[in-house]
Rosetta silent file (secondary structure, phi, psi, omega in degrees, C-alpha in Angstrom):
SEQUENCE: XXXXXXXXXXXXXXXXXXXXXXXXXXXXXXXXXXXXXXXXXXXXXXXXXXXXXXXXXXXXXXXXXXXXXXXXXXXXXXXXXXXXXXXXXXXXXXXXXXXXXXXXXXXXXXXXXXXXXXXXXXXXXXXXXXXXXXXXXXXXXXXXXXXXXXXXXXXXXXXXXXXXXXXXXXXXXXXXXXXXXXXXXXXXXXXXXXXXXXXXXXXXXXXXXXXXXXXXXXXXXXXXXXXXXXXXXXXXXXXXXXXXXXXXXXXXXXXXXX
SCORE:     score description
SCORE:     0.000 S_00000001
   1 L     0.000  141.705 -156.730  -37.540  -33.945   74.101 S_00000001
   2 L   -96.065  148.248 -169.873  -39.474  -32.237   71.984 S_00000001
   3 L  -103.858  154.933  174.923  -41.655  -34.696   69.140 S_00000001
   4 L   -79.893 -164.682  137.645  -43.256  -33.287   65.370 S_00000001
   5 L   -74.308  139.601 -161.374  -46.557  -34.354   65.095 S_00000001
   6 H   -54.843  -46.596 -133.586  -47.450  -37.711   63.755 S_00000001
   7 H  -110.911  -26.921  171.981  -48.970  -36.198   60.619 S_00000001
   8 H   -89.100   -7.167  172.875  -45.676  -33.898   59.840 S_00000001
   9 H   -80.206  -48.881  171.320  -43.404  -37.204   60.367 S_00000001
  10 H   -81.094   -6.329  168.825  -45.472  -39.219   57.937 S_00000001
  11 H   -92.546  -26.734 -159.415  -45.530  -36.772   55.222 S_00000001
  12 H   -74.245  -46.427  178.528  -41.465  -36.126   55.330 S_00000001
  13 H   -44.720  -41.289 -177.792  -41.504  -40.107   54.950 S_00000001
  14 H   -70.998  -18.370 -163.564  -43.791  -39.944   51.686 S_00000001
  15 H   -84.018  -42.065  178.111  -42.007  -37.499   50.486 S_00000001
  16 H   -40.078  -47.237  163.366  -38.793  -38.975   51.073 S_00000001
  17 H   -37.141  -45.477 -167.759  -40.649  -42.226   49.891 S_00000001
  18 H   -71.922  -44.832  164.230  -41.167  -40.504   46.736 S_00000001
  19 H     2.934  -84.310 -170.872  -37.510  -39.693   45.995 S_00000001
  20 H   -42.176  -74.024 -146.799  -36.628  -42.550   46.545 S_00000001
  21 H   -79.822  -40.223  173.211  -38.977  -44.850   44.251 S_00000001
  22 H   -64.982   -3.255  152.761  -38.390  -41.670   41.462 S_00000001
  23 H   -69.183  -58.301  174.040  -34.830  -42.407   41.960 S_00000001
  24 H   -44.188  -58.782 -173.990  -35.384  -46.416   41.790 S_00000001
  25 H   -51.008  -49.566 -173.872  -37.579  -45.292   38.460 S_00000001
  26 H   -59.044  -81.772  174.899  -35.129  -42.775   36.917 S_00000001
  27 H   -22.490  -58.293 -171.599  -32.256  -45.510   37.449 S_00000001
  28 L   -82.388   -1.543 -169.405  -33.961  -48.182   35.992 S_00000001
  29 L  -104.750   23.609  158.654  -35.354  -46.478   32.695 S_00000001
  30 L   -94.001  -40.336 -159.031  -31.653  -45.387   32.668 S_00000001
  31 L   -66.672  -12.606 -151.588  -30.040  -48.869   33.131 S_00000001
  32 L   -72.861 -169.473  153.055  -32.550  -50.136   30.727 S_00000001
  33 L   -80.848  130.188 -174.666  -31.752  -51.062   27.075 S_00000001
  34 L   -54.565  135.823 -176.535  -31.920  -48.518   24.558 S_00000001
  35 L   -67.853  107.941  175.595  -34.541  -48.642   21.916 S_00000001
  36 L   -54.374  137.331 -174.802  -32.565  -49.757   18.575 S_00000001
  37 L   -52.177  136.658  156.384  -32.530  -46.692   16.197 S_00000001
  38 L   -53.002   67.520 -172.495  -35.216  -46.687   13.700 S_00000001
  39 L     2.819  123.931 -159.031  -33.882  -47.541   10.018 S_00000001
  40 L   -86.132  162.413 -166.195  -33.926  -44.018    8.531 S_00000001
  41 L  -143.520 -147.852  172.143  -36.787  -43.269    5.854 S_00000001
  42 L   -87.781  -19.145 -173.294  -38.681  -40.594    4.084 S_00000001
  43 L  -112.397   18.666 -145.786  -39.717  -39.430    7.410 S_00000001
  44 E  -133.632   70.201 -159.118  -36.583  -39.671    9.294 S_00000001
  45 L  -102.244  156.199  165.987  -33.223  -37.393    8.319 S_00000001
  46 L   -15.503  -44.527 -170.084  -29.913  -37.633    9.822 S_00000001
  47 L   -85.345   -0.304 -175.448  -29.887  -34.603   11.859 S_00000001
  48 L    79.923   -2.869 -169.646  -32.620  -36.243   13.812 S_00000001
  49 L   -95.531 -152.307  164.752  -35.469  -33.731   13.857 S_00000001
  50 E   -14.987   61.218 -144.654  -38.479  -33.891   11.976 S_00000001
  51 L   -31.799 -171.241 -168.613  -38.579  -36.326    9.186 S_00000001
  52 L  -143.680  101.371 -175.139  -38.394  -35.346    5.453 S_00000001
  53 E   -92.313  140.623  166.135  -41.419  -37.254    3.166 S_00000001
  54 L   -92.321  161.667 -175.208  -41.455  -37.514   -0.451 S_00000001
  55 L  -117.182  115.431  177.133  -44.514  -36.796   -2.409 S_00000001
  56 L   -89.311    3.344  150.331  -44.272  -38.425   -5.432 S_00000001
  57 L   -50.383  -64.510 -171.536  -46.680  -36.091   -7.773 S_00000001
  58 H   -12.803  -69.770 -147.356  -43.691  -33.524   -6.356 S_00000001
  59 H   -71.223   -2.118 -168.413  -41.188  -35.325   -7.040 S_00000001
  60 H   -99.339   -5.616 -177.160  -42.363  -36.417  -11.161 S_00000001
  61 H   -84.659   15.558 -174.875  -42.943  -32.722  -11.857 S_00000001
  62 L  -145.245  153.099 -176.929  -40.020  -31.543  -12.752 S_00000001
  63 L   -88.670  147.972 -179.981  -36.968  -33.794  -14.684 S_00000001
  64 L   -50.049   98.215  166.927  -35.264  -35.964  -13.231 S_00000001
  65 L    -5.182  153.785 -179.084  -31.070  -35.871  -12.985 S_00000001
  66 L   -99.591  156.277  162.923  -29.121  -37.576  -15.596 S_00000001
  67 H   -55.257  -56.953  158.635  -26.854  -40.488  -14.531 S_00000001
  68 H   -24.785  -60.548  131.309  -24.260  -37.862  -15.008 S_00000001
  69 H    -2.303  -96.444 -155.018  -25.768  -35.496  -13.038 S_00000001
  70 H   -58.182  -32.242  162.253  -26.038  -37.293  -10.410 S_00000001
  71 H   -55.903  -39.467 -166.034  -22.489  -38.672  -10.302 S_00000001
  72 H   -90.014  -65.200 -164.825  -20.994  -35.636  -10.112 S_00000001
  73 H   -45.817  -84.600 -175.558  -23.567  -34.290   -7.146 S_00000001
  74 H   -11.826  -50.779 -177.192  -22.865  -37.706   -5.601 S_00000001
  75 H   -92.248   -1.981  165.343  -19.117  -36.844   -5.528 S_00000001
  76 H  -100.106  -52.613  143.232  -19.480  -33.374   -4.439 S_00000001
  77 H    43.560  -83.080 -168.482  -21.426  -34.391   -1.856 S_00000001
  78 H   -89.819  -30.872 -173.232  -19.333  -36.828   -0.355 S_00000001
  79 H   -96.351  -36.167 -157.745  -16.134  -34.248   -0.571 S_00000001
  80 H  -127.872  -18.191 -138.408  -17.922  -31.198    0.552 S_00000001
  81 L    65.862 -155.720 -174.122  -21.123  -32.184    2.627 S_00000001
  82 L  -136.181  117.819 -177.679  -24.436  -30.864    1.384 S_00000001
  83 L   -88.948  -41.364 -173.044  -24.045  -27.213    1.565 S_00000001
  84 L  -106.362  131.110  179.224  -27.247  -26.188    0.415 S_00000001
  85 L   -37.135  117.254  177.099  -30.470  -26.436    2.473 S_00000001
  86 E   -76.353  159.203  176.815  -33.652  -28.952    1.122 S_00000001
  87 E  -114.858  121.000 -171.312  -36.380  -27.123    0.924 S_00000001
  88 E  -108.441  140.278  175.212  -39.701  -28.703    2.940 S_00000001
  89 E   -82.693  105.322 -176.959  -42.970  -27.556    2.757 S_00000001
  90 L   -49.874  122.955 -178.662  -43.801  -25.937    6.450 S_00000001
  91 L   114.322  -43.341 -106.546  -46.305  -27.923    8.284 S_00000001
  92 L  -141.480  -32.269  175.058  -46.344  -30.769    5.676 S_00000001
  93 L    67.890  -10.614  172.200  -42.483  -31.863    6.010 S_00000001
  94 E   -59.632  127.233  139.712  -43.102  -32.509    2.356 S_00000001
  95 E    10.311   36.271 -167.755  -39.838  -32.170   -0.357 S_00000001
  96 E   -73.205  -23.656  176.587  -40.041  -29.344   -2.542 S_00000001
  97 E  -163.949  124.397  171.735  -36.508  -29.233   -3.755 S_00000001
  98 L   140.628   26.269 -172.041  -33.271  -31.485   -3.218 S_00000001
  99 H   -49.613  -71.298 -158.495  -34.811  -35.098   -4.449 S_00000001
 100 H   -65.597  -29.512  165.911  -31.208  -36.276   -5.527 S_00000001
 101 H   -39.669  -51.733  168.113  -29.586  -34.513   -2.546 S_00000001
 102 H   -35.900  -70.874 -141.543  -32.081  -36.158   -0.305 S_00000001
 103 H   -90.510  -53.827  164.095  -31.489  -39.413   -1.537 S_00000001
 104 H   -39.459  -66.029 -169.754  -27.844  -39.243   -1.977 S_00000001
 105 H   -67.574  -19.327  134.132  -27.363  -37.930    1.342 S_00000001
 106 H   -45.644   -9.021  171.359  -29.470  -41.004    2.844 S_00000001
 107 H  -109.835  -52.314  161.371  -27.765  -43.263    1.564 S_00000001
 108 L   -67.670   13.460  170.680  -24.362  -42.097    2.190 S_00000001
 109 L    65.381   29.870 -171.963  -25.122  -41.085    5.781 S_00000001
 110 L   -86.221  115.615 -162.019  -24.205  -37.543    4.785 S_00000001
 111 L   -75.763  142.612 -175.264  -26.116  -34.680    7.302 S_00000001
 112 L  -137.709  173.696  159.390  -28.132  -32.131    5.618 S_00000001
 113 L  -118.029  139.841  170.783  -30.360  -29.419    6.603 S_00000001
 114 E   -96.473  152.072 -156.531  -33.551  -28.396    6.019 S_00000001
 115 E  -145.340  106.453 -175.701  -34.947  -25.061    5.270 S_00000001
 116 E   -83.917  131.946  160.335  -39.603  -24.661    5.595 S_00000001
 117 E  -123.699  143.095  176.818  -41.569  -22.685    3.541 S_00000001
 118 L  -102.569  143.002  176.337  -45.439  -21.798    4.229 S_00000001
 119 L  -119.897  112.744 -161.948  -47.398  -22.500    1.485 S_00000001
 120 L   -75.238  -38.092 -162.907  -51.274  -22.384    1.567 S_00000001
 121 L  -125.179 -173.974  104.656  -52.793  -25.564   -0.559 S_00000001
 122 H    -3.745  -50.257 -172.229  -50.745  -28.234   -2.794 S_00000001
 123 H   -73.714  -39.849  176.309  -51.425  -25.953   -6.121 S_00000001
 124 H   -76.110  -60.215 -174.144  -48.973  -23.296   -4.880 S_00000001
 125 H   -43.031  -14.220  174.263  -46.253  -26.042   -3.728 S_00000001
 126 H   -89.299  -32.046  177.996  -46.782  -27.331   -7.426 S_00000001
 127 H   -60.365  -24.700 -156.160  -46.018  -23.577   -8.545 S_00000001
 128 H  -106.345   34.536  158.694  -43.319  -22.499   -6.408 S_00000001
 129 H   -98.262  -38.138 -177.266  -41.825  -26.501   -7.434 S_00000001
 130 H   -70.111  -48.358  178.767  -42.541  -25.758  -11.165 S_00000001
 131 H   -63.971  -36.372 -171.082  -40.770  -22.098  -10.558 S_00000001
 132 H   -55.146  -38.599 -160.358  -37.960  -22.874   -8.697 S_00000001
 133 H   -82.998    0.552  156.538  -36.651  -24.751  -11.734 S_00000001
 134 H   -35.265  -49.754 -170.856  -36.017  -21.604  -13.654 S_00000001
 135 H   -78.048    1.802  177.858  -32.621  -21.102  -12.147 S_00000001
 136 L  -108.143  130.748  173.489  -31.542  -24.707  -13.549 S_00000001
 137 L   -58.430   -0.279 -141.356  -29.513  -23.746  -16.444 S_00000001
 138 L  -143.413   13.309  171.086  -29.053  -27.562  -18.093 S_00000001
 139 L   -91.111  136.207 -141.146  -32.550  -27.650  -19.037 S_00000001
 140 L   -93.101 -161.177  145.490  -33.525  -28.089  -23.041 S_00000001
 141 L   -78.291  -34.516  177.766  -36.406  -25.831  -24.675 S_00000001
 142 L  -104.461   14.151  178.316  -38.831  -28.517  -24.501 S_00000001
 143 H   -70.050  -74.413 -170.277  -38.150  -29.800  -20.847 S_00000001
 144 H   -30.148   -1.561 -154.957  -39.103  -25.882  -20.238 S_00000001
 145 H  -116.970  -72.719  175.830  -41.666  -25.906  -22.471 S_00000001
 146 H   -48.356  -29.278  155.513  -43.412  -29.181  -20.779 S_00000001
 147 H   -67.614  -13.275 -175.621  -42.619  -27.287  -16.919 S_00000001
 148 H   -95.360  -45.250 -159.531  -44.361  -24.387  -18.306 S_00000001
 149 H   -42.830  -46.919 -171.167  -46.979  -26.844  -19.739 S_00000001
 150 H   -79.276  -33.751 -163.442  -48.063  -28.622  -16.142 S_00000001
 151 H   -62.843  -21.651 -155.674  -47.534  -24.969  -14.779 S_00000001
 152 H   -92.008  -23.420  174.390  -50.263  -23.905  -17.031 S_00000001
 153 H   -74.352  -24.338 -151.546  -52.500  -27.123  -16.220 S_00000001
 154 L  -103.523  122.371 -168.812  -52.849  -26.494  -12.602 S_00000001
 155 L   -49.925 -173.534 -170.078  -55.760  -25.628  -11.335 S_00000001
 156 L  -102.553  141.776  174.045  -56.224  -22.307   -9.456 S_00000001
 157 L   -42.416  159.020 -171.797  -55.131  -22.390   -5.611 S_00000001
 158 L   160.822  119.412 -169.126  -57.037  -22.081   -2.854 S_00000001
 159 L   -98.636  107.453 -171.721  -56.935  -21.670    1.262 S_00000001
 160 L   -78.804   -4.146  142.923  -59.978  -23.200    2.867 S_00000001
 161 L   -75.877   10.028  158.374  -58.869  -21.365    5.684 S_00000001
 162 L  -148.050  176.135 -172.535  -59.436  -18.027    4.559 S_00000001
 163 L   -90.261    8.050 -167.506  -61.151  -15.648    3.060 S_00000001
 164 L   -95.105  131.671 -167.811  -59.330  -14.504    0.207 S_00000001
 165 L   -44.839  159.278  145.026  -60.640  -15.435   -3.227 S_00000001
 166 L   -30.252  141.207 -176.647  -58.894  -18.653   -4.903 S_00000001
 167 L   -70.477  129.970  168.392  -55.565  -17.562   -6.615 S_00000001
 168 L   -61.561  164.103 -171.974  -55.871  -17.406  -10.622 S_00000001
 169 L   -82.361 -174.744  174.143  -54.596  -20.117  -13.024 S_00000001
 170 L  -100.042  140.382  156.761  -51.521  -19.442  -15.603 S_00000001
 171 L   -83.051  156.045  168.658  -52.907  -19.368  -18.991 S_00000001
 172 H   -64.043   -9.399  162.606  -50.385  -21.073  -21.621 S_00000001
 173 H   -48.744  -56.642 -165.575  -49.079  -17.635  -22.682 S_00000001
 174 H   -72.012  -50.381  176.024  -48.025  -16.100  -19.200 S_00000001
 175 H   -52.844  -51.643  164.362  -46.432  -20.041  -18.587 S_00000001
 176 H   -37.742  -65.241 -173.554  -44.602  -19.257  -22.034 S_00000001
 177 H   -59.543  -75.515 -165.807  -43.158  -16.043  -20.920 S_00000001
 178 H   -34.302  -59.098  169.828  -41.990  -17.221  -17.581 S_00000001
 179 H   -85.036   13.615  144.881  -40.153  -20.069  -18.972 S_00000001
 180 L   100.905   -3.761 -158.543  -38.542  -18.251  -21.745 S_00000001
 181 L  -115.943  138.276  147.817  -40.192  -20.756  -24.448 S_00000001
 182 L   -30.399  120.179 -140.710  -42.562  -20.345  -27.294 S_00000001
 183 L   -85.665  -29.502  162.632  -46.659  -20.541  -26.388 S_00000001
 184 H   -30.440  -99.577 -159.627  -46.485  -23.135  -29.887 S_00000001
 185 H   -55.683    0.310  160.257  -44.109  -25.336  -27.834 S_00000001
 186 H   -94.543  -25.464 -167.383  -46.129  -25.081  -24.653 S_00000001
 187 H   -85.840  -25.469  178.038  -49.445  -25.849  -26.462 S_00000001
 188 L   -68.110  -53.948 -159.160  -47.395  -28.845  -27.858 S_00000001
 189 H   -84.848  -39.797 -174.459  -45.984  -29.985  -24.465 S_00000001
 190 H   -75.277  -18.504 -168.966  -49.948  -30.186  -22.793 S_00000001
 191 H   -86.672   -9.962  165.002  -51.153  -32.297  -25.704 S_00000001
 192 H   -77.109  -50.010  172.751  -47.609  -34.494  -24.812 S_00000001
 193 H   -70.641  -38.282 -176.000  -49.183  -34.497  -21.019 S_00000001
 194 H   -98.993  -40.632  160.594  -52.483  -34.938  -21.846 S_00000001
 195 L   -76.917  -28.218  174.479  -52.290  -37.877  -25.019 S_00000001
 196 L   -75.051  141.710  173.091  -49.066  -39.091  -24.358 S_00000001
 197 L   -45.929  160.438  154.834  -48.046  -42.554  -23.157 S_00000001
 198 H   -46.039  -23.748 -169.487  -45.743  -42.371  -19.862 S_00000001
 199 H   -82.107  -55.355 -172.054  -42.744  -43.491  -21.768 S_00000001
 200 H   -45.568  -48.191  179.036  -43.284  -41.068  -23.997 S_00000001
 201 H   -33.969  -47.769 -171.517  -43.148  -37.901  -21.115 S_00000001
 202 H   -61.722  -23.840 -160.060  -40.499  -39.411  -19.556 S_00000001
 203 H   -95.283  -42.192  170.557  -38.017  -39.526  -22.793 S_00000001
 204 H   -55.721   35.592  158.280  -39.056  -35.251  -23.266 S_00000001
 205 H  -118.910  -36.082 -178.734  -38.257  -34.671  -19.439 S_00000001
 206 H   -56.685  -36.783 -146.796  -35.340  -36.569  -20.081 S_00000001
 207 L    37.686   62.484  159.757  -34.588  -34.593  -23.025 S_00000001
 208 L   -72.016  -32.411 -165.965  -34.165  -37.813  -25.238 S_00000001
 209 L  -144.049  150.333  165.779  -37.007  -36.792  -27.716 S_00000001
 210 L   -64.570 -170.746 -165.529  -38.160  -33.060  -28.433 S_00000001
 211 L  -119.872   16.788  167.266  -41.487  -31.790  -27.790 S_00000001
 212 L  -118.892  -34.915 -172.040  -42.716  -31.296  -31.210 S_00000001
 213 H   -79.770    4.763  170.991  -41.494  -34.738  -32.417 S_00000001
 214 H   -77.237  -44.473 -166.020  -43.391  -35.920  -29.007 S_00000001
 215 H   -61.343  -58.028  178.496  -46.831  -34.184  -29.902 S_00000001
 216 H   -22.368  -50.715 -163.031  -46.426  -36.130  -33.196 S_00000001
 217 H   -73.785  -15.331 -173.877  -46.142  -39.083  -31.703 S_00000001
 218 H   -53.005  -29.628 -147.866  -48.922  -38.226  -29.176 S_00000001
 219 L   -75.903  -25.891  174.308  -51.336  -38.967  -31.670 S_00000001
 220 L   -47.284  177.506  174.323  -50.852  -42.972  -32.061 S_00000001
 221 L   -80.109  159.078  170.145  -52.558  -45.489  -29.509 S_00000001
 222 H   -52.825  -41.155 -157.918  -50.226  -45.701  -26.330 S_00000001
 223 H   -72.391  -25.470 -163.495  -49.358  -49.069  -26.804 S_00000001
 224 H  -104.814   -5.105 -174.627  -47.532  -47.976  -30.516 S_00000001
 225 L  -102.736  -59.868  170.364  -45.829  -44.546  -28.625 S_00000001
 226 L   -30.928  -44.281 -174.887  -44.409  -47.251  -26.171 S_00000001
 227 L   -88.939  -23.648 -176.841  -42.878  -49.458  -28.601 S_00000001
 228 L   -81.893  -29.945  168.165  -41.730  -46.340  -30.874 S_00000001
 229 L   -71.362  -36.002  168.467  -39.551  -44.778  -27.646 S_00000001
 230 L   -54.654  -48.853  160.175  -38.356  -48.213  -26.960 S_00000001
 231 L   -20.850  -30.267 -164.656  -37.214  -47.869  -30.292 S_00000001
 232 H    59.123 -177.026 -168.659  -34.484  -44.850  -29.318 S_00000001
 233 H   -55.260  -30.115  169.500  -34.535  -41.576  -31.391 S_00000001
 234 H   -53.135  -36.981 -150.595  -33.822  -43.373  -34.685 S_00000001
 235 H   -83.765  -65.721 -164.263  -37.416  -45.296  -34.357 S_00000001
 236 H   -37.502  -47.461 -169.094  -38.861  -41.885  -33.044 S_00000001
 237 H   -80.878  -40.934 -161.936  -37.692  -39.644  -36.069 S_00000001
 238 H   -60.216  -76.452  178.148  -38.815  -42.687  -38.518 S_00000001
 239 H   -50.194   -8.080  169.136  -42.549  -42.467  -36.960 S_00000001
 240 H   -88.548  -33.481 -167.668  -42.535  -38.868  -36.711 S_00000001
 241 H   -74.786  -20.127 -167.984  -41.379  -38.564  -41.156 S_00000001
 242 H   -83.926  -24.002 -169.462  -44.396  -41.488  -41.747 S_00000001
 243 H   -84.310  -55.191 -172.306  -46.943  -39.286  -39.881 S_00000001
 244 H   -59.013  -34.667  154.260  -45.901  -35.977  -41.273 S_00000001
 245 H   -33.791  -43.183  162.849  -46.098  -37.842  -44.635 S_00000001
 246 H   -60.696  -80.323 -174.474  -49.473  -38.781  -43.784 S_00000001
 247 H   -18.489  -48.748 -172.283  -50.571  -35.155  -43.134 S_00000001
 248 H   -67.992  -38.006 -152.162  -49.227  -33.760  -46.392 S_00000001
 249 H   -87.404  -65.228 -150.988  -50.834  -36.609  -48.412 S_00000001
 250 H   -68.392  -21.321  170.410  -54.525  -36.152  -46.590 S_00000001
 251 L   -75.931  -22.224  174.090  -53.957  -31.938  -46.823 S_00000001
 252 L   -71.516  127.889  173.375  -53.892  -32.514  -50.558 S_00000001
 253 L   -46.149  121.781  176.919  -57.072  -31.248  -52.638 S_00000001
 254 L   -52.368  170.730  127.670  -59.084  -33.719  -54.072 S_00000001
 255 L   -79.262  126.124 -164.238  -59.008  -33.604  -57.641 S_00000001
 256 L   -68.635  175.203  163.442  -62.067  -34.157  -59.876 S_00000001
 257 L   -81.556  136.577 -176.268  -62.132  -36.954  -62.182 S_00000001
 258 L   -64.679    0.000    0.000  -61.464  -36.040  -65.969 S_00000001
């Protein structure tokens, strides 16, 4: 009878060995218990792939839904899916457009899709965030006027990975044309950005208070722009008629003495 060799007998046993204990292995990381699902998050969407983070500089630069708003998205939503794609910044997984979509559809366990754009630095994802909002129709003259205003604040762009000069800024003109608003009412809305309290931004983004009665209001200490928007639009227009009152009075020529 004919015999292997000793040395081809003990390798078909390891290998056979091996099977085996990757069978034994396979089996038991099947049998095992499943790792409880992670609580979904900013980095975490429905569909399972790649989370979806918010940035919140993004997310404050442009305004914010109305409760209205938001009802009715809520309820189409819920009736329809979410038809239209968020938009994520490629690489970066950041948010660029769909906050209340996002957030809706997290909470109501509703599946969305995502749709990447490459961008090179943070100053273009604030441009093409600032731009995008052209197409929403339900926006006032001074929300636009305060989106052209940050558009016009942002510094110029740059890819530290190449070799291509830094991208130029908007001046407040070109930021005028693009958002359809008067370079006045842009020049208005940075001195609202740059002097104003938070409350105050927030009630022009809302479009609660105008942009020329904000830059009035800009001019007060923070603490007295706080308490005049707490106030609602009556207290706002009252404090805007005492200051332009002032102006007129202090714009008057002296007069000599007789």
């Amino acid at each position: 009878m004919l015999t292997r060799p000793r040395g081809q007998r003990q390798g078909r046993q390891a290998r056979g060995g091996g099977k085996k204990r990757a069978h034994r292995e396979s089996g038991h990381r099947q049998g095992s218990r499943p790792r409880p699902a992670q609580p979904l998050s900013d980095r975490q969407n429905l569909n399972g792939d790649e989370g979806v983070i918010i940035d919140l500089e993004f997310q404050g630069l442009v305004p914010p839904a109305t409760p209205e708003e938001l009802q009715r998205l809520g309820e189409s939503l819920k009736a329809e899916g979410c038809r239209d794609a968020l938009v994520v910044w490629k690489g970066h997984r950041i948010l660029l457009d769909g906050h209340s979509r996002f957030e809706i559809c997290r909470k109501n366990k509703i599946p969305f899709r995502s749709l990447e754009i490459e961008l090179p630095d943070r100053a273009a994802a604030k441009r093409w965030i600032l731009k995008n909002q052209l197409g929403r129709r339900n926006l006032n003259d001074s929300q636009r006027a305060m989106l052209a205003a940050r558009l016009a604040d942002l510094e110029p762009g740059h890819n530290q990975h190449s070799e291509v000069p830094p991208i130029g800024g908007t001046s407040q003109a070109e930021a005028a044309e693009t958002f359809n608003v008067g370079e006045r009412s842009v020049a208005r809305a940075a001195k609202v950005l740059r002097e104003g309290a938070p409350e105050l931004i927030a009630a022009v983004d809302h479009g609660e208070v105008t942009v020329s009665a904000a830059a009035k209001v800009a001019i007060l200490p923070k603490t007295a722009q706080k308490k005049i928007v707490g106030g609602g639009k009556a207290a706002v227009a009252r404090a805007v008629k005492r200051i332009k009152a002032r102006e007129k009075t202090s714009l008057k020529p002296n007069t000599p003495n007789p």
